[in-house]
N, C-alpha and C positions, 0 to 999 in steps of 0.2 A: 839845120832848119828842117830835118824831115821831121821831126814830131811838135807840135805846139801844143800848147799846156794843155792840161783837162780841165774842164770846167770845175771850177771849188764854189761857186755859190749859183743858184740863179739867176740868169741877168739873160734877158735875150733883146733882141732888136724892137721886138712890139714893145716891150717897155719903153722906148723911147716916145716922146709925143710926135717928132718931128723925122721918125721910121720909113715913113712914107713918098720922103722929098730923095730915098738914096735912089739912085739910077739902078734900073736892069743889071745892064753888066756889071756893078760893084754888089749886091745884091750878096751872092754867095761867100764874097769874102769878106764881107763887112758882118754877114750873120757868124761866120766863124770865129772870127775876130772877138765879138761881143759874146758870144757863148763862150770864150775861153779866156774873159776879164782881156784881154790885152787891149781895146779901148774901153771905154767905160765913162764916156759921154761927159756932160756938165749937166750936174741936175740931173733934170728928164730930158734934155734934147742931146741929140747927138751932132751937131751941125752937119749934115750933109752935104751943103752945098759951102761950105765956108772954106776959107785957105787952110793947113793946116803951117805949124809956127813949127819955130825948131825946136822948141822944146817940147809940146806935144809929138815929133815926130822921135824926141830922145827919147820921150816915156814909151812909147811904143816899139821901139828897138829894145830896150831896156824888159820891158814885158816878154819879149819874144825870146828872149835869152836867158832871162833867169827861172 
């Protein structure tokens, strides 16, 4: 886990519509996350405030690793 991908296309957090609704504190690692594709939202929104499921939380381990 010390290095996470590099960014391969543009994608950042303001592209999402719904960017606005992420909290302070997740803030820095949600912009990381999204500048380095490992999530990559529905659409334009990223649900912020929503449960995350277990398959979304496998794509995102799965991200993190390969």
């Amino acid at each position: 886990f010390d290095d996470l991908p590099e960014t391969i296309e543009k994608n950042t957090l303001a592209s999402y519509i719904d960017s606005d609704q992420i909290d302070s504190w997740a803030l820095e690692a949600m912009t990381l996350f999204a500048d380095s594709l490992i999530i990559q939202g529905s659409g334009q929104q990223i649900n912020p405030k929503e449960d995350t499921n277990r398959a979304q939380m496998a794509q995102v381990l799965y991200n993190i690793l390969k």
